[in-house]
C-alpha positions as a printed NumPy array, in Angstrom:
array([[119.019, -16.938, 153.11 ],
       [119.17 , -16.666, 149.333],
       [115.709, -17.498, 148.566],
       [114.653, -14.878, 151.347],
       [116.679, -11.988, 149.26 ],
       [114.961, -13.138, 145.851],
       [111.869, -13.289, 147.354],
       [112.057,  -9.975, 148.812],
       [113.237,  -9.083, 145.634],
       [110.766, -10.379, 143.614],
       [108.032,  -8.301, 145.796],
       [110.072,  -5.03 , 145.286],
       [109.884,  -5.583, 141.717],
       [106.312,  -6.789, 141.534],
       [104.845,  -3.971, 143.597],
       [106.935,  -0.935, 141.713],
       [105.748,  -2.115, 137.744],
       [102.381,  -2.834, 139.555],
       [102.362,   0.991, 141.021],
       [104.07 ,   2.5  , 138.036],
       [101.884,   0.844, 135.482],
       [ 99.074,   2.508, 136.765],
       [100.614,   5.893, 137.685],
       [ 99.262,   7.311, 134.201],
       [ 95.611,   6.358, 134.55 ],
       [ 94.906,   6.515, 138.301],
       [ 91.78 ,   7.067, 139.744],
       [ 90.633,  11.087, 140.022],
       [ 88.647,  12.961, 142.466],
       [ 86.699,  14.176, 139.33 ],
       [ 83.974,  12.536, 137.568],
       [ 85.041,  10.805, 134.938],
       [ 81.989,  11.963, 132.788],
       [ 82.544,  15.655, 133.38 ],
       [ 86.464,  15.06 , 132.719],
       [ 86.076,  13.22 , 129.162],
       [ 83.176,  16.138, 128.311],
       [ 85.794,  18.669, 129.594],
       [ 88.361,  16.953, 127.461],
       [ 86.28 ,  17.031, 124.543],
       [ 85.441,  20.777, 125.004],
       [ 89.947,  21.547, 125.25 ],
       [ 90.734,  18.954, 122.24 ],
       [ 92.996,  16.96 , 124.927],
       [ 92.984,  13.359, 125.751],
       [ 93.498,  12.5  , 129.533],
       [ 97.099,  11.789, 129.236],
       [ 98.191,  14.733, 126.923],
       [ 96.389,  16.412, 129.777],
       [ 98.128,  15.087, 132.915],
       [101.441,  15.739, 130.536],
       [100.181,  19.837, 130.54 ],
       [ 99.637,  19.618, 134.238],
       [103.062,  17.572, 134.662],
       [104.284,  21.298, 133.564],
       [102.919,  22.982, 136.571],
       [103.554,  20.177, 138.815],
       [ 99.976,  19.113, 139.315],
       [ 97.475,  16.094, 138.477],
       [ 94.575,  15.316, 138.038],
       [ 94.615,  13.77 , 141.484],
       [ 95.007,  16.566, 143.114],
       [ 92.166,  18.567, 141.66 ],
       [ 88.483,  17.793, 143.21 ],
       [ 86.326,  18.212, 140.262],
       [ 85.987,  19.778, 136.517],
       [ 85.611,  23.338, 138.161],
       [ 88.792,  23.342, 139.522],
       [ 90.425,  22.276, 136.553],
       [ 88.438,  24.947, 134.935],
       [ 89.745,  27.536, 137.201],
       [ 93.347,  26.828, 137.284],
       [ 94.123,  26.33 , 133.502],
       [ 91.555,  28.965, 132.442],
       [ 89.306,  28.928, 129.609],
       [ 89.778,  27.203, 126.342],
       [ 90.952,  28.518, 123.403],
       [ 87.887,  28.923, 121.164],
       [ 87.139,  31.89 , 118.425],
       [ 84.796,  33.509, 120.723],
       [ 87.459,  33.689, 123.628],
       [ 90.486,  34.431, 121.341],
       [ 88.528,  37.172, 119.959],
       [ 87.683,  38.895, 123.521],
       [ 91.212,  38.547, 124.145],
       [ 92.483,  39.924, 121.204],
       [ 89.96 ,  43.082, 121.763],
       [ 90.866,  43.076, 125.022],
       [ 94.446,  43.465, 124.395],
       [ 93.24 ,  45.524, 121.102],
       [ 95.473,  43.219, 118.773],
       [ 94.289,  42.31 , 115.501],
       [ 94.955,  37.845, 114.458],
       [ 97.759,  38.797, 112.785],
       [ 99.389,  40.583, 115.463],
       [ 99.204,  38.624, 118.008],
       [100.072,  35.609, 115.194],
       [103.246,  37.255, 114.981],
       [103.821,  37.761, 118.587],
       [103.451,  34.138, 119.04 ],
       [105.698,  33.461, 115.875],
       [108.778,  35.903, 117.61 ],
       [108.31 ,  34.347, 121.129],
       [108.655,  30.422, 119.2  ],
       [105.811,  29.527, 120.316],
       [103.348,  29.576, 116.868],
       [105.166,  28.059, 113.26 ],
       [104.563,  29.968, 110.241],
       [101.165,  28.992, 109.11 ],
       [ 99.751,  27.11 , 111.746],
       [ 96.201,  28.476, 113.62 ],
       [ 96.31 ,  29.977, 116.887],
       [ 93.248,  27.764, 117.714],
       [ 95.271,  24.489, 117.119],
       [ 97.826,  25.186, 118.146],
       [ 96.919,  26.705, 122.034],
       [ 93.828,  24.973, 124.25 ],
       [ 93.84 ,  27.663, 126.934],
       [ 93.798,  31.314, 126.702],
       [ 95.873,  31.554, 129.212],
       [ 99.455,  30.221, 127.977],
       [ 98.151,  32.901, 125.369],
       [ 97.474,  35.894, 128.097],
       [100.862,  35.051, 129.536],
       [103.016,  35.785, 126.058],
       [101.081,  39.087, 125.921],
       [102.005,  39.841, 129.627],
       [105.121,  39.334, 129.03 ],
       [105.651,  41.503, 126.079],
       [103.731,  44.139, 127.487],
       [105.694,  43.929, 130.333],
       [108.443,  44.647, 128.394],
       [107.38 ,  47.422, 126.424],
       [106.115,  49.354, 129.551],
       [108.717,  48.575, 132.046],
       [111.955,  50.21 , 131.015],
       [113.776,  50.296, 134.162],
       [116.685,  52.104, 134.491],
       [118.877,  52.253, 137.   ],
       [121.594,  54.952, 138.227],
       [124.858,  54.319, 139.016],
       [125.105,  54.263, 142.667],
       [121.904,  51.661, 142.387],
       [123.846,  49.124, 140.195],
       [126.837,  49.388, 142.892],
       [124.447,  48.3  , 145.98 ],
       [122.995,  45.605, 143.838],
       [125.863,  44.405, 142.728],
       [127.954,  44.605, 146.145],
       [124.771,  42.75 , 147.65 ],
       [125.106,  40.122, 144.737],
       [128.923,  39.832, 145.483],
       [128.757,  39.644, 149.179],
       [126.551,  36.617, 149.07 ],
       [128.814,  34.572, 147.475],
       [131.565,  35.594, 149.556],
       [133.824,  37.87 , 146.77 ],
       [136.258,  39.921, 148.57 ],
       [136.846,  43.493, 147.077],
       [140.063,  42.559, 145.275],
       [139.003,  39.299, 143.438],
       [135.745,  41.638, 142.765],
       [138.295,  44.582, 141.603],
       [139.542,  41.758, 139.775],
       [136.912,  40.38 , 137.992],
       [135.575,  43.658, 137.162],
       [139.218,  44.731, 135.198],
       [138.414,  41.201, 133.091],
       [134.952,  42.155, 132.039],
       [135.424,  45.579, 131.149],
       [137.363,  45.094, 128.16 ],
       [134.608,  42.715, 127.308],
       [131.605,  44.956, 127.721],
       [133.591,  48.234, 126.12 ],
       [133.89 ,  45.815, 122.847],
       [132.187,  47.577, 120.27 ],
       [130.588,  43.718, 118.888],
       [130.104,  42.709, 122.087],
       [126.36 ,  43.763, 121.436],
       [126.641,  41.999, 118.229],
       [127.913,  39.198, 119.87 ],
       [125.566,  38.749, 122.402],
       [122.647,  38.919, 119.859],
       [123.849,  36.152, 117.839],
       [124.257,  34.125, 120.462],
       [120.59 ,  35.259, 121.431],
       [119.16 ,  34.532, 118.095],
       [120.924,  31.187, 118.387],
       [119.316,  30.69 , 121.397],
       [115.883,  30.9  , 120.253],
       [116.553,  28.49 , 117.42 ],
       [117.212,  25.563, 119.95 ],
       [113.886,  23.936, 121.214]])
């Protein structure tokens, strides 16, 4: 009986090194002449690749051929498409530079083109400060109170450990450094990796 277990063993073992072994470098859908020229053209090799799709939860395997690739991580990062972004976005280097710099995602220094292979991880910081600027929602008081009682009822609060929670906070908020606070801990925040 024990050499059946070991052997059974022994095949477990065998089959899961052989599988993950070969995870990394498994065979694509996509030429693999098209994919190194493609890697070439982004400044990637295959596996710092597959790591950038990783991000997205996608592989190689699952795309069917350079175009696809080309169409899902949009174009590369190359002076002629960082400058049609940047005058599409009517930025100057240096602003969007420091954009980059504030949002942690650029070091002091360091080239946009180096640093970034597709324009749009780039496109997406913009968005998102853009966003910002434009969007300043505001809300009126009886609109925070149905948010929040729709909040609270899904996790069950009753009204008095809600009534309840609310007296603790309130001190809290009505802090006069609680802004401060909150800032440092922010600017701590964005330190961390």
């Amino acid at each position: 009986m024990k050499k059946y277990f070991s052997f059974f063993v022994a095949l477990i073992v065998l089959f899961s090194l052989g599988f993950s072994g070969t995870k990394s470098f498994a065979a694509t859908k996509i030429d693999q002449d098209e994919l190194n020229a493609y890697l070439s053209e982004v400044r990637m090799t295959q596996e710092e690749l597959e790591e950038y799709l990783g991000f997205y939860d996608l592989s190689l395997n699952e795309l069917e051929s350079v175009e696809e690739l080309r169409d899902t991580l949009g174009p590369a990062v190359t002076p002629k498409t960082l400058q049609d972004l940047l005058k599409e976005n009517e930025m100057t280097e240096a602003e969007l530079t420091e954009l980059l710099i504030d949002y942690g995602e650029l070091e002091e220094g360091d080239s946009i083109i180096d640093t970034f292979h597709f324009i749009y991880d780039i496109e997406d910081i913009i968005d998102l400060e853009m966003g910002y600027d434009d969007e300043e929602t505001e809300y009126d008081d009886e609109e925070i109170l149905d948010l929040m009682d729709g909040l609270f009822s899904e996790i069950d609060l009753t009204d008095e450990e809600l009534d309840r929670f609310m007296n603790h906070l309130l001190p809290i908020v009505e802090d006069p450094s609680f802004e401060d606070r909150l800032m440092a801990i922010s600017d701590r925040m964005n330190q961390l990796d």
